[in-house]
N, C-alpha and C positions, 0 to 999 in steps of 0.2 A: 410509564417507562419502567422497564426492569431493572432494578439494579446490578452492575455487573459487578463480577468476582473482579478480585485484582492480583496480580502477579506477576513477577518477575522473571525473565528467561535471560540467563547467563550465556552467551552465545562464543563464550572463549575470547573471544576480540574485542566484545561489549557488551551493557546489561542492559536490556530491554524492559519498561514497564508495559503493563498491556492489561485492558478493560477485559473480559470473557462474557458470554453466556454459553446457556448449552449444555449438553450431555461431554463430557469430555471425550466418553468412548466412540461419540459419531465425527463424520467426515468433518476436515478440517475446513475451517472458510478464514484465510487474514485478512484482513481489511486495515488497509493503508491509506492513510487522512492525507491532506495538501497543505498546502502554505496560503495564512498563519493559522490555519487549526490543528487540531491535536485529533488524540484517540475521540475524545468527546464526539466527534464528525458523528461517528456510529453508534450511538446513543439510542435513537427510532429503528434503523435497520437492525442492529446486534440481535437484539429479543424476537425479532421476526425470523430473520435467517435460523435462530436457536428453535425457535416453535416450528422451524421448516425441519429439526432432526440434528442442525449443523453445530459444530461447537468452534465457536467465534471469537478471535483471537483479534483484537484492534489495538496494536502496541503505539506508541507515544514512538515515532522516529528518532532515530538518532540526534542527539542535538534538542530535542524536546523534555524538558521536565516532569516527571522524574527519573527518567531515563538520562544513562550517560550522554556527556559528549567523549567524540571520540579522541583517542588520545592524539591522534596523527590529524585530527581536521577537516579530515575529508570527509562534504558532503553530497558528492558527486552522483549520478544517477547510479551510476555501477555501484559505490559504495552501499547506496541503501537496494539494489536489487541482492548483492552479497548477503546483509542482513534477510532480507527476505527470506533466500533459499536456505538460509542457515535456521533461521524461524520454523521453515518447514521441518528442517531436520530434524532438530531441538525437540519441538511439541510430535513428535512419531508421525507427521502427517504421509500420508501416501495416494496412490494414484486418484483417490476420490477426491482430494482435495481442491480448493478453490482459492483463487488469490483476485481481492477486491480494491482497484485503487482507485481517487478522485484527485484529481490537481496532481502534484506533484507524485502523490504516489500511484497516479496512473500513468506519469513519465517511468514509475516504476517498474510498472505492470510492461508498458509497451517495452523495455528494454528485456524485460526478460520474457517477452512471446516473443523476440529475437534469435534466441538462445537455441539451441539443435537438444539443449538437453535440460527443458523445463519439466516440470514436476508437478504439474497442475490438472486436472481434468479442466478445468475453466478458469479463464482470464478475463478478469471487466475492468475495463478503463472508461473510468467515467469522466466526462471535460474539459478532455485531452488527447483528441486526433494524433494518430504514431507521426513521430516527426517526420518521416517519410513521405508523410503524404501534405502535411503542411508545406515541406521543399518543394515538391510538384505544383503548386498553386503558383500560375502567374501574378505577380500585384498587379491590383485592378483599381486604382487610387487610391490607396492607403484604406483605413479604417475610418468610421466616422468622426473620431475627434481628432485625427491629425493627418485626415485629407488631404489641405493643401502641400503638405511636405512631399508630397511625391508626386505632384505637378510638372 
């Protein structure tokens, strides 16, 4: 594993810590962790997307140490899609760039491939189907460990 740069991005609302690899000057790639992991999530991927050319940005969420909580509380999807695109702003990213979420920050991700005015060349949400399409799904006996509840 590569070790990653560490840093801070002040985003006027909030302060963000966040893991890096990568050339700073190439396309930007954030990568946003789920619930309960942190920036660490991107530990194996960071140094690979960075060997790809990419400079890799995996902040510790809102509400995650060392990074603030916010002052107002809210951890709502919107709230942390807001950091996002403010993340984008912050670090110069532009049209090349890439936004990478799993769990909850690919509730992330899918709120803002919602958006008419995203700023991403690529969006990955990893193990978290847009809740769109989850509403669409008939229940078909529950899940397997609480089946009989929906008999």
């Amino acid at each position: 594993m590569t070790a990653p740069e560490r840093i801070d991005v002040d985003l006027g609302h909030i302060r963000l810590h966040a893991l890096c690899w990568g050339d700073p000057e190439g396309p930007l790639a954030i990568c946003l962790h789920g619930f309960p992991d942190s920036a660490w999530t991107w530990r194996y991927l960071g140094p690979v997307l960075a060997e790809a050319g990419y400079r890799v940005v995996a902040p510790f969420t809102r509400g995650y140490a060392p990074s603030d909580i916010p002052d107002d509380g809210d951890f709502h999807v919107a709230a942390l899609a807001y950091d996002a695109l403010a993340l984008h702003h912050a670090l110069g990213g532009d049209g090349r760039a890439v936004l990478i979420g799993h769990d909850w920050g690919a509730m992330t991700v899918n709120a803002i491939a919602a958006r008419t005015d995203d700023r991403f060349r690529r969006l990955v949400a990893l193990a978290v189907p847009p809740i769109a399409v989850i509403r669409r799904q008939p229940l078909r006996g529950g899940c397997v460990c609480c089946r009989d509840r929906w008999r």
